[in-house]
C-alpha positions in Angstrom: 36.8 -30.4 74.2 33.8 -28.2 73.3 30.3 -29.4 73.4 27.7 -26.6 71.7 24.5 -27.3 71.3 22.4 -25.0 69.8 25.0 -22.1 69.6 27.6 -20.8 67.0 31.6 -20.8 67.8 30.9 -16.9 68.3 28.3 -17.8 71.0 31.0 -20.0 73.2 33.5 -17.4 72.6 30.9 -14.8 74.5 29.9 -17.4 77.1 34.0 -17.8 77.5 34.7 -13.6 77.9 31.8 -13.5 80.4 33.0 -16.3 82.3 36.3 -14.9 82.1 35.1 -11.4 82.8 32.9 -12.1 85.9 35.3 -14.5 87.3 37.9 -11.8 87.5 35.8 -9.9 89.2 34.0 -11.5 91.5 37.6 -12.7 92.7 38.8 -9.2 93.0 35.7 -8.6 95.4 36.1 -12.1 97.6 33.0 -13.5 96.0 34.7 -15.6 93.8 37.1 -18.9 94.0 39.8 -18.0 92.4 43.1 -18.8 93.9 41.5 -21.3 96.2 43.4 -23.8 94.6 40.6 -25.8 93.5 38.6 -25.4 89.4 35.2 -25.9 89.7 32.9 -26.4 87.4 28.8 -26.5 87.6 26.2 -28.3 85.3 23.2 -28.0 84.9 21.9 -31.6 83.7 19.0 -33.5 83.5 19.7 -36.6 85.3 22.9 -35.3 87.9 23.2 -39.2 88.5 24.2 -40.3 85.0 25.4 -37.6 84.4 27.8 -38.1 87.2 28.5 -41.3 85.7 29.2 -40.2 81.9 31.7 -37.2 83.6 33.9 -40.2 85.8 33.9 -42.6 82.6 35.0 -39.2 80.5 37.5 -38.1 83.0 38.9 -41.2 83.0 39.4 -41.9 79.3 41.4 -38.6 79.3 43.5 -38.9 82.3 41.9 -36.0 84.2 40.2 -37.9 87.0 42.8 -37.5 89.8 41.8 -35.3 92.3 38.1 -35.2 91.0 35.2 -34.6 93.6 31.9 -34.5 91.9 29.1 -33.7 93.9 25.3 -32.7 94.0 24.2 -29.5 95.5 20.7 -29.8 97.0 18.6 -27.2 99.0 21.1 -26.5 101.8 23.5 -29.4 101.2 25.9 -31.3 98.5 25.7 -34.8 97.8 29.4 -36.6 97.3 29.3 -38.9 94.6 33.1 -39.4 93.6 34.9 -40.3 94.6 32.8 -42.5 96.9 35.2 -42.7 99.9 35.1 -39.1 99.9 35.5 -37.8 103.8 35.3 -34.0 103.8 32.8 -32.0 104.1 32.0 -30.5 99.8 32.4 -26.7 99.6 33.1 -25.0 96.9 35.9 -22.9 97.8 38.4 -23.9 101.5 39.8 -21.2 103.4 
């Protein structure tokens, strides 16, 4: 699923190399996540609660919400919000 909004198919193409691209090497220098055995993915929203909300409902239409940790990152911390048992300690990357 591809959501565009204000860009052309060629724009999410680019946006997709340089994710690609800087991924690669930021994982080749140990600044990256890759191999960590998690997928992460960041947002920038307007309202992270609903928006929280609208991703679990999504996830869950599609089958994809097993194993799902969505979180908040404040200043200096992340906020848990599913699943809402969640025990650990949110990071984006476990050695």
């Amino acid at each position: 699923m591809s959501l565009m909004v204000g860009g052309t198919p060629a724009d999410l193409d680019k946006r997709h190399e340089n994710e690609g691209t800087l991924n690669e090497c930021l994982g080749w220098t140990g600044n990256g996540d890759i191999g960590s055995g998690t997928i992460n993915v960041c947002l920038l929203v307007v309202n992270p609660y609903l928006a929280a909300r609208t991703i679990v409902e999504e996830l869950r239409r599609t089958n994809l919400i097993e194993g799902a940790v969505i979180a908040i990152e404040h200043e200096s911390s992340f906020e848990v919000l599913y699943p809402t048992d969640y025990q650990k300690e949110f990071a984006y990357w476990y050695e």
